[in-house]
N, C-alpha and C positions, 0 to 999 in steps of 0.2 A: 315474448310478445304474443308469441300464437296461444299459448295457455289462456289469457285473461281473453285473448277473442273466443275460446272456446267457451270460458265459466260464463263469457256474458249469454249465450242462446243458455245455457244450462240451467240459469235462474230466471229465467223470463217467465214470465206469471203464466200460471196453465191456462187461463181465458183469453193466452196465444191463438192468433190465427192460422198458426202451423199444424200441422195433424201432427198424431205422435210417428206417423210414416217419416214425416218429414223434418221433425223434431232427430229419430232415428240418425237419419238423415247427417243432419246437421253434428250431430254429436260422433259421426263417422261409426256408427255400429250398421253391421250387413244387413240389409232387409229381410236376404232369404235366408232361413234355418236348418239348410241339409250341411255335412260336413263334409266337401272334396276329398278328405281320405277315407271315411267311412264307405262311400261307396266306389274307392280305387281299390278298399281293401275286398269288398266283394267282387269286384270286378276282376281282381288278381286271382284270386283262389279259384275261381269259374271260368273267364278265358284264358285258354291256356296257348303258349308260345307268340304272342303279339304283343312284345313290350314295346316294340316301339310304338303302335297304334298306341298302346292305354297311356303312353306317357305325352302323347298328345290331349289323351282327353283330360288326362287329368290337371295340364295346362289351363285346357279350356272349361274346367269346372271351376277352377279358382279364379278366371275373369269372371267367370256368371256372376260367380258368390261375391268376387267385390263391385259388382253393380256399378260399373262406370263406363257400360256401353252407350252406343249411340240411340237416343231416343226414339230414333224413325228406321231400327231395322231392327231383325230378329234378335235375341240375346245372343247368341252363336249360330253360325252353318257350318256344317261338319257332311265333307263325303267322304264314305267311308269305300274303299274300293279292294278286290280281293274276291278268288273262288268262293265257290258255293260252301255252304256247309261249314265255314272257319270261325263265326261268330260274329257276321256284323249286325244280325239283328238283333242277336241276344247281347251283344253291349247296350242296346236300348232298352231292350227288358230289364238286364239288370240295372239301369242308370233310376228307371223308374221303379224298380224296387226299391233301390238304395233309400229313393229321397220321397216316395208315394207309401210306400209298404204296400205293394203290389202291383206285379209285374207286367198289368194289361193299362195303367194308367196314362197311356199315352195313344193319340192319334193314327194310323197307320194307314199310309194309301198304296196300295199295290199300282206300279205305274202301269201293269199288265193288261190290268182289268182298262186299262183307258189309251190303250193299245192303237183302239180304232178312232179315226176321226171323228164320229158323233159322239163319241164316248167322252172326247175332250171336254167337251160341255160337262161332263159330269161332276169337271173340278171346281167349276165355278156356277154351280145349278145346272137348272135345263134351260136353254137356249130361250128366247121367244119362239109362242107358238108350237112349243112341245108341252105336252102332259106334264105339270109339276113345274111348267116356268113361274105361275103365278107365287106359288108358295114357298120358293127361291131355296128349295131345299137340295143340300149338297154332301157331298160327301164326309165333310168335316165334320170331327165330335169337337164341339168349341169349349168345351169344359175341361178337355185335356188342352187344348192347345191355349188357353185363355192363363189358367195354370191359378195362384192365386198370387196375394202379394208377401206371401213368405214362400212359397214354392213356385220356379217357373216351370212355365207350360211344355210338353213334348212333343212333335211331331217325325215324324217320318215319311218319306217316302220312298218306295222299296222300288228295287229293281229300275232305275232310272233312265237305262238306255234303251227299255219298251217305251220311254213318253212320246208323244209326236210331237213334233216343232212348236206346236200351238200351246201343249201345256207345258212344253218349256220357256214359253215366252210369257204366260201366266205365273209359272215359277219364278220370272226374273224377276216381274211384279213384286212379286211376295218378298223376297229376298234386297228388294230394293227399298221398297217402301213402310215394309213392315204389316202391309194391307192387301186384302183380296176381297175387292168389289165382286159379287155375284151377279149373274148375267142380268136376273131380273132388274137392279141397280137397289133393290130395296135395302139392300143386308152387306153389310162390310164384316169381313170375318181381320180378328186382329191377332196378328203375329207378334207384335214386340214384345211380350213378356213372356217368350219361346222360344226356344235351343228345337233348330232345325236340322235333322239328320235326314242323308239321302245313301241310301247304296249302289251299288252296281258292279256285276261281273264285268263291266269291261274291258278288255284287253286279256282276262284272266285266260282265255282260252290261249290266246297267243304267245303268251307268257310260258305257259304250261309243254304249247308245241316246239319252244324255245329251250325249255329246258329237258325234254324230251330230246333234242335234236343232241344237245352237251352232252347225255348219258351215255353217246356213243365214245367218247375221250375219257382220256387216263383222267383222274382224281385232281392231278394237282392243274391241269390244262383246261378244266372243268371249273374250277376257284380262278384262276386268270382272267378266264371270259366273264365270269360271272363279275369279276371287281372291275372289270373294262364295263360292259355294260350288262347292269343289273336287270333284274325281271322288271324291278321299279321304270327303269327305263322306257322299258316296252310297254307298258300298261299307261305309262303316261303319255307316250307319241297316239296308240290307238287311243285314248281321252280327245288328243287335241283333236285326232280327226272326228268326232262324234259330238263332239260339243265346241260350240261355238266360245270364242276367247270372252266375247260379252259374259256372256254364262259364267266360267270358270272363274275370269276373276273375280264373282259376288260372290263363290267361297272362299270365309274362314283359314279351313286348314281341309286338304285332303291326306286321309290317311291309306298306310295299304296294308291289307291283312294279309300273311303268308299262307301258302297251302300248310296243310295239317303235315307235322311229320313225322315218321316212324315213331319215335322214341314218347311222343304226348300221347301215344292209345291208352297203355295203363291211366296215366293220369285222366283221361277221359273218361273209361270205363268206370272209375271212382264216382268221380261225379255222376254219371248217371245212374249208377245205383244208390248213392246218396236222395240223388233226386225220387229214385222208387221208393226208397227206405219210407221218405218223407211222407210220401203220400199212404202208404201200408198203418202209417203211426195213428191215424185215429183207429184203425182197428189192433191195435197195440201189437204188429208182429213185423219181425225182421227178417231179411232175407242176405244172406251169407254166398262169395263166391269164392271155392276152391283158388288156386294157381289154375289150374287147369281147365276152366270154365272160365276164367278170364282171358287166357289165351286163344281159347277154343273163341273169345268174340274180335278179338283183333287179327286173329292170323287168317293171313287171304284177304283183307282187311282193302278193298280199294281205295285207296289215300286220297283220290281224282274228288271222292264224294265227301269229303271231310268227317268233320264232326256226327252231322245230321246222320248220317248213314247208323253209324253207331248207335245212335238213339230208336230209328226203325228198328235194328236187329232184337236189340234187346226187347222194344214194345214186341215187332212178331215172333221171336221164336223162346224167349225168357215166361213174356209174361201170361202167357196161353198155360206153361207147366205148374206155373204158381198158382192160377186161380185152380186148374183143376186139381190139383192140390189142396187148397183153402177148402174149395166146397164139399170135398170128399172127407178131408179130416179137418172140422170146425174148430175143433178144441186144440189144434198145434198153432203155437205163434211163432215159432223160429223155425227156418227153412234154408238147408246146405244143400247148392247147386253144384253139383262135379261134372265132367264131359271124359265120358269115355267112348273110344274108335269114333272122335268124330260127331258125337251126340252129347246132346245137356241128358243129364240125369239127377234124381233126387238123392242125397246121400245118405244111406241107413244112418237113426242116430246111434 
């Protein structure tokens, strides 16, 4: 029976009053044209040791892609929770790689910067009566959060637990209704065809002082506590006190990203020199790292700073030897880093 209800929209004369959106639609094929595994498969190779975060999102890409969310709220809200430095901004970078082909294509409000109470104003223009109320200009790029209608829109908002009260009661807004009235009232910025990510260190410290506290116990008394009550735990009670239950429950799904651990440095230190590789490539030259020059960047290695930390080291103390390298000898495009007593060094070829 349902086949001939399907053939009948399928022959309907195209001087239909249906769009082909909604013709689409009807015929049950996805609106949006990015592919949930294609970028879970980027997302795997790049953040490293948080499967269970990625296999939340990758839940939550495949309701995006079948388009049967509710009309009047964001496509997804996703908080992502977890120390510094582990990846949860660059899950966003990569999401908008995946599905934009380039990794700035999304919104991004530091709650930092709106820290202070006048500042709040800032989410939703300027207030009446301040410089720039009239022209109701705000902080929002609406092009990224607007998204189109085969790719949805991305927002972020970073570091969550700097917002004050006001712009988190702006955010419930948003998260509620799918809409953010600007103060002027002239200008409505529109969220629903937008997957909302928010992050936050919170509780991660506590967590951290938690598991600090365990490292004084034997190994197997240390795994006990830890299955009794987990860091997840902790991170969740210090949430409840910092945000209000209204709040929390207009999140989705909150995820928790682990601290970095021993064992993912090599695989980090990959990645980032892939990443330099990349960028060396339009001047067609590579750059190679010993055993020993890769150990020489993880050992000493403070795990507290994650990932990030490692990408500093290599920008300040790698990339300083390679350029005066490149400008001294023009004509070499491959470059072997080795570290001896303690120092990067070039390696004779």
């Amino acid at each position: 029976m349902t086949n001939t209800h399907h053939a009948f929209h399928v022959i309907q004369p195209t001087t239909s009053i249906h769009s082909s959106a909604e013709k689409n639609r009807l015929i049950g094929q996805p609106r949006f044209h990015f592919e949930p595994q294609v970028v879970m498969q980027l997302l795997r190779t790049r953040i490293i040791g948080q499967d269970a975060a990625l296999n939340e999102i990758e839940k939550m890409l495949h309701v995006v892609k079948a388009d049967f969310s509710s009309p009047d709220r964001p496509l997804s809200v996703t908080l992502m929770l977890g120390p510094t430095g582990v990846g949860k901004t660059e899950t966003v970078r990569l999401i908008a790689e995946a599905i934009y082909g380039r990794p700035d294509a999304f919104c991004r409000i530091d709650m930092n910067t709106l820290a202070l109470e006048h500042y709040a104003a800032a989410l939703t223009g300027a207030p009446p009566g301040y410089v720039g109320s009239k022209e109701g200009h705000s902080l929002f790029d609406e092009t990224a959060i607007n998204g189109s209608h085969t790719r949805p829109g991305i927002m972020l908002f970073d570091e969550l637990e700097k917002a004050s009260p006001e712009v988190i009661r702006g955010l419930m807004n948003v998260l509620d209704t799918g809409r953010l009235t600007l103060t002027a009232g002239t200008k409505t910025i529109d969220f629903r065809n937008c997957m909302i990510f928010m992050t936050s260190n919170v509780g991660a410290q506590a967590a951290q002082q938690y598991l600090d506290k365990l490292s004084f116990l034997p190994q197997k008394l240390q795994n006990l506590c830890l299955q009794r009550v987990p860091t997840k735990t902790i991170i969740t009670k210090v949430m409840q006190r910092k945000f209000d239950p209204e709040f929390l429950n207009r999140i989705d799904r909150t995820l928790h990203y682990q601290a970095v651990l021993e064992d993912a440095l090599p695989r980090l230190i990959h990645i980032e020199l892939e990443k330099l590789n990349k960028r060396l490539q339009h001047q067609k030259r590579t750059v190679e790292l010993t055993t020993a020059a890769q150990t020489y960047f993880y050992q000493g290695h403070d795990i507290r700073y994650g990932a990030r930390h490692l990408a500093r080291k290599i920008r300040t103390e790698l990339e300083p030897i390679l350029a005066v390298y490149f400008l001294n000898f023009p004509e070499k495009n491959h470059v072997v880093i080795d570290a001896k007593d303690g120092n990067l060094t070039i390696k004779p070829e």
